[in-house]
C-alpha positions as CSV (number, residue, x, y, z in Angstrom):
1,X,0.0,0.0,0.0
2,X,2.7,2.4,0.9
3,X,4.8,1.1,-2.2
4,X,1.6,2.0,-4.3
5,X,1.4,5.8,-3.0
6,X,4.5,6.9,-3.6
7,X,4.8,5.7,-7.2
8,X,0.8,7.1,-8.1
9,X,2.7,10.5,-6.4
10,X,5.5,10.4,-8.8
11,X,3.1,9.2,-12.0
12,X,0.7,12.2,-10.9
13,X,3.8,14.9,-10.5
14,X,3.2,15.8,-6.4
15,X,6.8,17.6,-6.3
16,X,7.1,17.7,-2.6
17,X,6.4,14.6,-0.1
18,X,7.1,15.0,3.9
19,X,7.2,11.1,5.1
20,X,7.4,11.0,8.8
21,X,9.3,7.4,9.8
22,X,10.9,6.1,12.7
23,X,13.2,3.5,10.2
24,X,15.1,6.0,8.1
25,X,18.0,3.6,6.8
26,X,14.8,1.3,6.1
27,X,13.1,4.0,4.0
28,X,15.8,5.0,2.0
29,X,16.6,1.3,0.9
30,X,12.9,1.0,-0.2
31,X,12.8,4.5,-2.0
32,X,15.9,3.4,-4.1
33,X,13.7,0.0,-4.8
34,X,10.4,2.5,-6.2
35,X,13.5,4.2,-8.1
36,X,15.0,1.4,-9.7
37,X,11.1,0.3,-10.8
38,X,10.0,3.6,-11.7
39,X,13.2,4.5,-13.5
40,X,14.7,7.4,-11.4
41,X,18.2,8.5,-9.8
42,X,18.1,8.9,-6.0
43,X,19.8,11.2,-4.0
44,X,20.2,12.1,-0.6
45,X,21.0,14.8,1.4
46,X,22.2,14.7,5.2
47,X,23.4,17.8,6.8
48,X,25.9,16.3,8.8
49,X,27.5,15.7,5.5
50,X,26.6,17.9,3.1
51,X,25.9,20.7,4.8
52,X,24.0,24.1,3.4
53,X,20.8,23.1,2.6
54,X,20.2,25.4,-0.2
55,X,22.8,24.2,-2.1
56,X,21.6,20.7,-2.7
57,X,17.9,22.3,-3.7
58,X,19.6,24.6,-5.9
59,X,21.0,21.8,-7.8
60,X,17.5,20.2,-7.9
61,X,16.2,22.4,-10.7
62,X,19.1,22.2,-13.2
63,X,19.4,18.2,-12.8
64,X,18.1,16.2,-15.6
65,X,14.3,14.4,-15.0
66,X,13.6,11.4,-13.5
67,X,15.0,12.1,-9.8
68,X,14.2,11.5,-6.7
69,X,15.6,13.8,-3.9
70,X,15.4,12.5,-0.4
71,X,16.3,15.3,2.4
72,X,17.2,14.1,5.9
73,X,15.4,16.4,9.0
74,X,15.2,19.4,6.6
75,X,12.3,20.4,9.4
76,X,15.1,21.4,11.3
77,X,15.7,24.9,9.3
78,X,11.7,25.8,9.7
79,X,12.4,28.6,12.0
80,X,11.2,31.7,12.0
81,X,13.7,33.7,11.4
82,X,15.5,34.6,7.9
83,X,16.6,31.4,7.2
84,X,13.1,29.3,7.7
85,X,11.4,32.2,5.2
86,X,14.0,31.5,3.0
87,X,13.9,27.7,2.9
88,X,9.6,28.0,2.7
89,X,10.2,30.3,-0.2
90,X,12.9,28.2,-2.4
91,X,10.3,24.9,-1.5
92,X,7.0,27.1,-2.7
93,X,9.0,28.0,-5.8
94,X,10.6,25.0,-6.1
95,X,7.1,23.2,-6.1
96,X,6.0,25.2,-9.3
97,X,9.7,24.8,-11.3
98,X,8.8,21.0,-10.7
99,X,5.2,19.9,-11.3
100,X,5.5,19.2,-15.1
101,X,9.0,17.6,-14.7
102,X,9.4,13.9,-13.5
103,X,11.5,15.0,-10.7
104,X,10.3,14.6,-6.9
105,X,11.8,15.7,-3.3
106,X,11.1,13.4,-0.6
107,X,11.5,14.9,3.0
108,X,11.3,12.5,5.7
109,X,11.7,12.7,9.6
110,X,10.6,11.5,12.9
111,X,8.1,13.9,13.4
112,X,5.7,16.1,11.2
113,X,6.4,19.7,11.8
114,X,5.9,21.8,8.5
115,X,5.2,25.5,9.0
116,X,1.1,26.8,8.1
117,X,2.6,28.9,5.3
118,X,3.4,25.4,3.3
119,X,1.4,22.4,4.5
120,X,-0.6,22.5,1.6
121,X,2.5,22.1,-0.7
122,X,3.3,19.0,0.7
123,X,1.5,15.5,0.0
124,X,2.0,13.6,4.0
125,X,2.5,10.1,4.2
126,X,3.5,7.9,7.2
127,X,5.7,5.4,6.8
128,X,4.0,2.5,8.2
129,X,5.5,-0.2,10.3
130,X,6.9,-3.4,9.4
131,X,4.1,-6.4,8.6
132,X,3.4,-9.5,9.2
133,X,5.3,-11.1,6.4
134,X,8.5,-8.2,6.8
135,X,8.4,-9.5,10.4
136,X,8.3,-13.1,9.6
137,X,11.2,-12.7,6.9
138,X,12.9,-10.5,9.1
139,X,12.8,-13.2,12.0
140,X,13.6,-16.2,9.8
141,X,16.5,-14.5,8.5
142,X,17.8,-14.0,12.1
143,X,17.4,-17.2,12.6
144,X,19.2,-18.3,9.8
145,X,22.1,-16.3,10.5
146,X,22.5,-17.7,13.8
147,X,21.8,-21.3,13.1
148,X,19.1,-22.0,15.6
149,X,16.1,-21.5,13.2
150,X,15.4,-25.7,13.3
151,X,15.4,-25.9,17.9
152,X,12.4,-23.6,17.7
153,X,8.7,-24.7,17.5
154,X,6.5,-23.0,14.1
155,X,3.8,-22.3,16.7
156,X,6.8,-20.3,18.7
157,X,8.2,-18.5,15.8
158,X,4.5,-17.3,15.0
159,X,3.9,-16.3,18.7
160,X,7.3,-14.0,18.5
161,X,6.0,-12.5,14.9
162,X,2.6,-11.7,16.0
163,X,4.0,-10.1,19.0
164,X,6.8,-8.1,17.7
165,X,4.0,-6.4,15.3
166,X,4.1,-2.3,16.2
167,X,7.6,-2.8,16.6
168,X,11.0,-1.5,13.5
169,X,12.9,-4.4,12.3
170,X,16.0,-2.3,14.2
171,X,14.1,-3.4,17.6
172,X,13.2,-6.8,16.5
173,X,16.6,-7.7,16.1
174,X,18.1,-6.4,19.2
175,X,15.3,-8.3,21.6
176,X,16.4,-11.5,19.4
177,X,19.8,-10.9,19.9
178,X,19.5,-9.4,23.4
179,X,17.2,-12.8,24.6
180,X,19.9,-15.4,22.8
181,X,23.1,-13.6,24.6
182,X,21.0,-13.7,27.9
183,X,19.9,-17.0,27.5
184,X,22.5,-19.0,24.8
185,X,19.3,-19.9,23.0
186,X,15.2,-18.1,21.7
187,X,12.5,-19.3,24.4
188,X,8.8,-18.2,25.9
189,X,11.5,-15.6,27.9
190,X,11.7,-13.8,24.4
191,X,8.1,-12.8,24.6
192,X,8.8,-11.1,27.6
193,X,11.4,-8.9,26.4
194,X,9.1,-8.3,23.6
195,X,6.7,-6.7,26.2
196,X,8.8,-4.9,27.9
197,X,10.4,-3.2,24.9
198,X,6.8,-2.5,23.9
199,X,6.1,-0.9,27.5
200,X,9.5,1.5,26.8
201,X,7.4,2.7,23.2
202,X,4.6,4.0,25.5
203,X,7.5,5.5,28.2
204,X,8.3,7.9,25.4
205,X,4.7,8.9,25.4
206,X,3.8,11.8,27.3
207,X,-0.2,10.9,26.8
208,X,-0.3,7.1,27.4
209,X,0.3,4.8,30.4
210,X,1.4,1.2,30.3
211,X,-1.3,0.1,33.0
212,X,-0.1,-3.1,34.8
213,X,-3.5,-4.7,36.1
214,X,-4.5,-8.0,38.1
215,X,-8.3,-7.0,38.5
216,X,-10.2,-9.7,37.1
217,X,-13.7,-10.6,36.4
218,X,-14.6,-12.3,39.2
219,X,-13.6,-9.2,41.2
220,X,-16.7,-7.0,39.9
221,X,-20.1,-7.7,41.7
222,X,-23.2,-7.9,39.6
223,X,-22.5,-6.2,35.9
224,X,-24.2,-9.9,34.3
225,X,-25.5,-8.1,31.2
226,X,-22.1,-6.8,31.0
227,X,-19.8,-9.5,32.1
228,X,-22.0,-11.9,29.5
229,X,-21.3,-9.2,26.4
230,X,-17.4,-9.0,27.2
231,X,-17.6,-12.8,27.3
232,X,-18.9,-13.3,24.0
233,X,-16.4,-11.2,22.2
234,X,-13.3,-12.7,24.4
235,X,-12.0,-14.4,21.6
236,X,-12.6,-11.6,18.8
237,X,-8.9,-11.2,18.5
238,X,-7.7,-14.2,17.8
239,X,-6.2,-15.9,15.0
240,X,-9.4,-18.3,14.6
241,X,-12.0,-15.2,14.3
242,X,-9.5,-13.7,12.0
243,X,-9.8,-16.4,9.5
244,X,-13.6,-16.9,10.3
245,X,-13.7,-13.2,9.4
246,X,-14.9,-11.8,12.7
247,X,-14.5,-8.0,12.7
248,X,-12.8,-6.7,15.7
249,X,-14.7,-5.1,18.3
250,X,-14.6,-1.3,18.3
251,X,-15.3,-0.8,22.3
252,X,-17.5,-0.3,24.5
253,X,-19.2,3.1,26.7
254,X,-19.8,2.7,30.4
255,X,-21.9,5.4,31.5
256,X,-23.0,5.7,35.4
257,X,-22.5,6.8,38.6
258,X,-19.1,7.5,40.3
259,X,-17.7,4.2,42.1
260,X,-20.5,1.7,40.6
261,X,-17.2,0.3,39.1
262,X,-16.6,1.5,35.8
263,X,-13.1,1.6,36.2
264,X,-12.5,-1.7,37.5
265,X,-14.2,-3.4,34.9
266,X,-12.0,-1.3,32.2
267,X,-8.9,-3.1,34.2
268,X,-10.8,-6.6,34.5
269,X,-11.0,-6.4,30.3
270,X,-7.7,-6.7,29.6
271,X,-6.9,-9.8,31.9
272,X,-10.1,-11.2,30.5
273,X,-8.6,-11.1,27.2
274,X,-5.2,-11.3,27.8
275,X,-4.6,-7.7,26.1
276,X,-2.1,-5.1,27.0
277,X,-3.7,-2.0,29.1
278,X,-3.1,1.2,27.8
279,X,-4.2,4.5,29.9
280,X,-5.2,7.3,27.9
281,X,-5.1,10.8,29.6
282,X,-6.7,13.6,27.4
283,X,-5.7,15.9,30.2
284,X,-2.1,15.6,28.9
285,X,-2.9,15.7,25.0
286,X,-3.5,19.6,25.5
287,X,-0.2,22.0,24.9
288,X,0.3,25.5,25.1
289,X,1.9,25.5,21.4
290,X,-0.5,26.0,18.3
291,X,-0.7,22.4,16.8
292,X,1.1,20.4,19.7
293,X,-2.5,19.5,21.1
294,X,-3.0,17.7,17.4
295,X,0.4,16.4,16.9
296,X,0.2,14.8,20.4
297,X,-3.6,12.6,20.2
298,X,-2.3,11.9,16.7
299,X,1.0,10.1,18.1
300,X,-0.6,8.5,21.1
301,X,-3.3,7.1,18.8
302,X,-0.5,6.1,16.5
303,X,1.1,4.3,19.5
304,X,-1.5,2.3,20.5
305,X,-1.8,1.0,17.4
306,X,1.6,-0.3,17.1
307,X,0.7,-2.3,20.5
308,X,-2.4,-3.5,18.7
309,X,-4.2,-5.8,20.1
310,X,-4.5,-3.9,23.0
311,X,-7.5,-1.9,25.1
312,X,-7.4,1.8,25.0
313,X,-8.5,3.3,28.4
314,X,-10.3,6.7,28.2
315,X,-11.3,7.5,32.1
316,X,-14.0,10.0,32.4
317,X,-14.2,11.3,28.6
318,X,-16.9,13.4,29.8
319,X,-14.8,15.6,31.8
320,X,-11.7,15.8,28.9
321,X,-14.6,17.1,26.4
322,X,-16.7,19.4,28.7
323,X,-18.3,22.2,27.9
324,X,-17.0,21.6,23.6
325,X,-20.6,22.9,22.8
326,X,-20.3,26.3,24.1
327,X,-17.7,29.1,23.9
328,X,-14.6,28.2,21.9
329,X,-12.1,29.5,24.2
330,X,-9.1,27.3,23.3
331,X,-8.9,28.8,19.9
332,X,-11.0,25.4,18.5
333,X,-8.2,23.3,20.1
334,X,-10.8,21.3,21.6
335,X,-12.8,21.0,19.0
336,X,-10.0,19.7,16.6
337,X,-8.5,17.1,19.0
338,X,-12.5,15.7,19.5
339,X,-12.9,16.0,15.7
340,X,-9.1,13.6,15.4
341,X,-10.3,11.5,18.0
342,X,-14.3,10.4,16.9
343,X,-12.7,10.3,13.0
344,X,-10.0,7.9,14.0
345,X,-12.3,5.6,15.8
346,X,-14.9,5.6,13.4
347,X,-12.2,4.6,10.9
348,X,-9.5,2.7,12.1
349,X,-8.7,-0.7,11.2
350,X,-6.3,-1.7,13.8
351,X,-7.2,-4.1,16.7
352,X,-7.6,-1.2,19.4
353,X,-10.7,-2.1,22.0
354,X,-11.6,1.8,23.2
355,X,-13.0,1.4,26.9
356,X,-14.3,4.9,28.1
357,X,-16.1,5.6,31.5
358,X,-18.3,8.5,31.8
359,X,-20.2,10.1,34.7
360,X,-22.5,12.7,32.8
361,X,-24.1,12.1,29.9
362,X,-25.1,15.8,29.8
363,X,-21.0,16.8,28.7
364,X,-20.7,14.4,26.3
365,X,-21.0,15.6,22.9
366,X,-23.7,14.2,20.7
367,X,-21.2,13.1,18.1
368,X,-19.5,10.5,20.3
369,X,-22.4,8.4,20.9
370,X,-23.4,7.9,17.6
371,X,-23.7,4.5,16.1
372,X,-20.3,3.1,15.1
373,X,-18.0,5.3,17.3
374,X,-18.8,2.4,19.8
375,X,-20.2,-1.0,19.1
376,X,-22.6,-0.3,22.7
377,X,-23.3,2.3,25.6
378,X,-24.1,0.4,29.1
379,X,-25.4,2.0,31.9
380,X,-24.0,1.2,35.4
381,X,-26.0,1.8,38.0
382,X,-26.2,1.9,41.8
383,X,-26.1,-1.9,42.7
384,X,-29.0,-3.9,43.5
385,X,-29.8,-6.0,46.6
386,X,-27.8,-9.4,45.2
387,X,-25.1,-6.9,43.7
388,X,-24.0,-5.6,46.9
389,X,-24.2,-9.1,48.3
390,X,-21.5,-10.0,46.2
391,X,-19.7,-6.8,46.4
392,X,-19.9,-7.7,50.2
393,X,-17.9,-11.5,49.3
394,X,-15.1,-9.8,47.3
395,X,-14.2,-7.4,49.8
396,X,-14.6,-9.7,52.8
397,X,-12.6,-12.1,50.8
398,X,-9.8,-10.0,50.0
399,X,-9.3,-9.2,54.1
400,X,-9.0,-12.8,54.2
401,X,-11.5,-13.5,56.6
402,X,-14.6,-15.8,56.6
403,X,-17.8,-14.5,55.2
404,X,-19.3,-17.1,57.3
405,X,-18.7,-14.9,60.4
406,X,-20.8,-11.8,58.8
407,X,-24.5,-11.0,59.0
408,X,-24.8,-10.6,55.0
409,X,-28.1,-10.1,55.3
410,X,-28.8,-7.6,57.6
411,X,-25.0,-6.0,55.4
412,X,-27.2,-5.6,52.5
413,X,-30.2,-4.2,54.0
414,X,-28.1,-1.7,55.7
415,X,-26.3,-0.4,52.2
416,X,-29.4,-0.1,50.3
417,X,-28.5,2.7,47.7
418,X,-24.3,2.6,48.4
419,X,-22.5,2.4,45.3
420,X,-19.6,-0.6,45.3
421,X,-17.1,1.8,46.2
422,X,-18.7,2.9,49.3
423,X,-19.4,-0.6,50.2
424,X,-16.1,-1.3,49.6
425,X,-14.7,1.6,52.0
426,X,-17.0,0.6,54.8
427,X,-15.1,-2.8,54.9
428,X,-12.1,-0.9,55.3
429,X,-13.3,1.5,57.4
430,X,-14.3,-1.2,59.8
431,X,-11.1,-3.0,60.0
432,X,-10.0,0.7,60.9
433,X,-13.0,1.1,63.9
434,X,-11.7,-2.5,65.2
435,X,-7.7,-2.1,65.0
436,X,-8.4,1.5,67.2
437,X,-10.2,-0.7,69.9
438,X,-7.7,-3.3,70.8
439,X,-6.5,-4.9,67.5
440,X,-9.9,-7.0,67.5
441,X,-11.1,-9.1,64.2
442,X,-13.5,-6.8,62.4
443,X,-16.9,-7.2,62.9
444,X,-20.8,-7.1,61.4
445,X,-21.1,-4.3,64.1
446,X,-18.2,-2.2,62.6
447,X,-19.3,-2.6,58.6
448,X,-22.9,-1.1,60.1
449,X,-21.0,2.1,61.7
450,X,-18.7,2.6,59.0
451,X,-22.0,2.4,56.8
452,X,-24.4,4.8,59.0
453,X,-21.2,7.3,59.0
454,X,-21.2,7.6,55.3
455,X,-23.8,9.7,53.1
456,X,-24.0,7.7,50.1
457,X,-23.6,9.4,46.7
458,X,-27.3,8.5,45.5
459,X,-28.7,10.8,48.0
460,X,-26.2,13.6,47.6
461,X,-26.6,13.3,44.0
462,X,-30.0,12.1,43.6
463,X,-31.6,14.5,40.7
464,X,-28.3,13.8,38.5
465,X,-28.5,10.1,38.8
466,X,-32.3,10.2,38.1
467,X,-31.6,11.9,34.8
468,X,-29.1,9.6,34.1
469,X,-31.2,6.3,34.2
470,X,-33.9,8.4,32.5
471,X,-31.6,8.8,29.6
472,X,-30.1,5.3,30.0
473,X,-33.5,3.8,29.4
474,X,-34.2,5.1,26.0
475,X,-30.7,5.2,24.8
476,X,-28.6,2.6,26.6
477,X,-28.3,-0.8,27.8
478,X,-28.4,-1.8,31.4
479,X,-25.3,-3.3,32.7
480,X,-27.0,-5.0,35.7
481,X,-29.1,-7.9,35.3
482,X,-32.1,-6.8,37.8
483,X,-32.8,-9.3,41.0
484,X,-36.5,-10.4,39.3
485,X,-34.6,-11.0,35.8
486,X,-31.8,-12.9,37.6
487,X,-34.0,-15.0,39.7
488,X,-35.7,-15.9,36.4
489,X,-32.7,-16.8,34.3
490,X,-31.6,-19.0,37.1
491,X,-34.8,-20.7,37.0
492,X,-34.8,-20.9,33.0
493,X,-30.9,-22.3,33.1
494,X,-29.9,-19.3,30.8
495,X,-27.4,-17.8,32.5
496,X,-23.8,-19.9,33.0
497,X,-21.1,-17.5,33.8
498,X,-17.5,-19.1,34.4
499,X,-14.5,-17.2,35.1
C-alpha cells in the first residue's frame, strides 16, 4: 500500500512529499527499490555531511528528470527567522519549477512539523511499520544467521512475529539478539522482552500509560448483562475469528455513577482477554503551542496501534470534552483534537478495544455516541440488593476473613443505595474502627458504623442520577441484570457464567 502511494505520487507529478518514519535507513533502501522500478536516480541529502541546505535544492532544478531527492530532518531549518522564510520560499518556488517535470523531493523525519505557510504544498505520508510477512522474513533471516532456526517450535516462531508487530525491524533484532546472549538460545522468555520493549514505546509517550493490572472478572459484583457481552467477544482477537472473518470489536461506553465500578471493569477487560492496558489521559494531550494538542492525540493514537491488540482506556471522557458545545475558548483546540479522536475511531482498522467511562451524559457531545463510534453504551448503576451481596464476598474475601462470620443479610439491607465503592470503603473503614479498639477481628457491628457514618452518593446526588437512568432507558443498555430477571434466568438455566 505504501509502495503503491509513492509511485501514483510520482506518476501524478506531487513535487514535494514530507514522510514522517521512525526506520530512516529502512526507508531510504525501499525508495531506491520505487526508483530502480520507476526509473529514477536517487539522491540524498544529510546535513551532517553535506551541509547548506540550499545548495543541494539549488542543484534540484538544473538536474536532468527522473530524480528523486530524499532530504534528511530538513524540518530542522523551519524557524522563524531569515533562514526558515527562505527555505519556505525556495520549496514554494521550487514546487512550481517541478510539477511538469518527472523529478520529486522526498522529505522524511521523525516527526511532522511543517510551517502553516506550506502544508498545503506538501502531499503527507507515514511510513507505516513493518508487517506481518517483513516481520516473519525478518525473524527467519535471524534465525538463519544464527543457526538455531530448526530448535524452535512453528507455533513459537508465530507467537514472536505476532507479538513483535508495532515494533521496527531495528528493535526486533536487538530483543532476538538481546534474549539469545541472555539465555544462549530463543525461548517463551523472548516474549517477555518483547513486552517490555513494547512498555519503553509507551514510556516515550507523554499521553499514554502502560497500565499493569491484576483486577479480574470475578472481582466485579453484579454487571451480568455486562460480564456476559465481554464474554462473548473474548476471543474476537484471535487468529481463529480472524480467518472466520470476525470484525474486531470497536469498544465499549460505560456510563453511570461514580464508584458503581466502571473503572475496574476497564482493568478486569484486559486480563479477560489477555490484552495489554493502555491509559489514555486527554488531560495531557492539551499543549500550550499551536498544533502540539493535534500532533500529540495523533502520536498516542499512533502508538496504541503499534501495540495493537491492545484496550485503550479513556477514564471520564466526559470531563476531557466538557463544555466543547459552548464558547470556543481554546482557539478550536478542543474542537479539533475531538474531531481527530471520533474520525479515528470511526475509521481505524487496527485491533484497538476503546474502553471509556463516563459520569455525565449531559457533557458528552452528541457526536460521540453515535452508532459506530462504539459497538454499545451500558449503563452502570447503583447496585441492587444481590449486587452488593457480592460486592460484600469480594471485599470480605480479599481481608481474608470468613464471610461465614458476617450477617450478609442484615449487610445488604443496611447499604441499600451505596455504590460498590462505598461498600467497599466501609469494609475498610471497619477493619479501621476495630484495630483502634484493641486490634480485635472486624466485625458485622463495625461494617454497620462505618455504613451509618457515610452519606452515600445516591442521596447527595439524587436528581443527576435520576436523569441519568432516565436517559439510559431510552438510549442505553443496562449493565446489571435486575434481581427479578436474575432469579428468572436461574430458574430458566440461561445464565452460566465461568470465570
Amino acid at each position: 500500500m505504501f509502495k503503491e502511494k509513492i509511485i501514483t505520487a510520482i506518476k501524478v507529478r506531487h513535487s514535494l512529499i514530507y514522510i514522517q518514519t521512525f526506520e530512516e535507513e529502512r526507508l531510504i533502501t525501499r525508495l531506491n527499490s520505487i526508483g530502480n522500478e520507476t526509473n529514477h536516480n536517487v539522491s540524498v541529502w544529510d546535513f551532517a555531511k553535506e551541509g547548506d541546505p540550499f545548495k543541494f535544492l539549488s542543484k534540484i532544478s538544473s538536474s536532468d528528470n527522473s530524480q528523486i531527492y530524499i532530504m534528511k530532518d530538513l524540518y530542522k531549518f523551519f524557524k522563524d527567522d531569515g533562514v526558515g522564510i527562505k527555505l519556505m520560499r525556495t520549496l514554494r518556488n521550487l514546487r512550481e519549477e517541478l510539477k511538469n517535470q518527472q523529478k520529486i523531493l522526498i522529505v522524511i523525519a521523525p516527526v511532522i512539523k511543517i510551517p502553516e505557510d506550506i502544508i498545503r504544498d506538501f502531499l503527507i505520508l507515514e511510513d507505516p511499520l513493518p508487517s506481518y510477512k517483513e516481520i516473519q522474513k525478518e525473524i527467519q533471516s535471524f534465525l538463519s544467521r544464527n543457526q538455531i532456526g530448526e530448535k524452535i517450535s512453528e507455533l513459537l516462531k508465530d507467537r514472536i512475529v505476532l507479538s513483535c508487530l508495532g515494533l521496527t525491524i531495528d528493535q526486533v533484532n536487538k530483543i532476538l539478539a538481546s534474549t539469545l546472549l541472555k539465555n544462549k538460545k530463543l525461548d517463551e522468555r523472548c516474549l517477555s522482552d518483547i513486552i517490555e520493549e513494547k512498555k519503553n514505546v509507551i514510556g516515550q509517550n507523554q499521553v499514554l500509560e502502560f497500565y499493569d493490572t491484576t483486577e479480574t472478572i470475578s472481582n466485579i459484583g453484579g454487571l451480568d448483562n455486562l460480564k456476559n457481552w465481554l464474554k462473548i467477544r473474548s476471543k474476537a482477537f484471535s487468529r481463529e475469528a480472524k480467518e472466520y472473518g470476525l470484525p474486531h470489536p470497536k469498544g465499549l461506553l460505560m456510563l453511570g455513577v461514580q464508584g458503581t465500578g466502571k473503572s475496574l471493569t476497564a482493568k478486569a477487560v484486559a486480563s479477560y482477554w489477555r490484552l495489554p492496558l493502555l491509559k489514555f489521559d486527554i488531560g495531557r494531550v492539551f499543549g500550550s503551542l499551536v498544533g502540539e494538542s493535534e500532533n500529540r492525540i495523533r502520536e498516542a493514537l499512533k502508538v496504541a496501534e503499534t501495540i495493537s491488540p491492545c484496550i485503550l482506556w479513556v477514564d471520564e471522557i466526559d470531563k476531557a470534552f466538557a463544555g466543547l458545545q459552548g464558547s470556543q475558548g481554546d482557539s478550536g483546540t478542543s474542537a479539533r483534537v475531538f474531531g481527530t479522536l471520533i474520525t479515528w475511531m470511526q475509521d481505524k482498522e487496527k485491533p484497538v478495544f476503546i474502553v471509556a467511562t463516563a459520569n455525565d451524559i449531559s457533557k458528552l457531545p452528541p457526536e460521540l455516541l453515535r452508532k459506530g463510534r462504539f459497538d454499545e453504551i451500558f449503563f452502570v448503576d447503583i447496585p441492587n440488593r444481590r449486587e452488593r451481596e457480592e460486592i460484600f464476598k469480594i471485599h470480605i474475601k480479599k481481608t481474608k476473613r470468613d464471610i461465614k462470620q458476617y450477617d450478609l443479610a442484615l449487610l445488604v439491607e443496611s447499604s441499600n443505595k451505596f455504590t460498590g465503592a462505598e461498600i467497599e470503603q466501609s469494609v475498610k473503614d471497619a477493619m479501621y474502627i476495630a484495630f483502634a479498639d484493641g486490634e480485635r477481628d472486624y466485625e458485622t457491628k463495625d461494617i454497620l458504623t462505618a455504613l451509618k457514618e457515610t452519606v452515600p452518593i445516591s442521596q447527595m446526588m439524587k436528581e443527576h442520577i435520576d436523569r441519568l437512568r432516565e436517559w439510559a432507558n431510552k438510549s442505553a443498555r443496562f449493565a446489571s441484570i435486575t434481581d427479578k430477571e436474575k432469579i428468572q434466568s436461574i430458574n430458566n438455566d440461561k445464565v452460566d457464567f465461568v470465570y
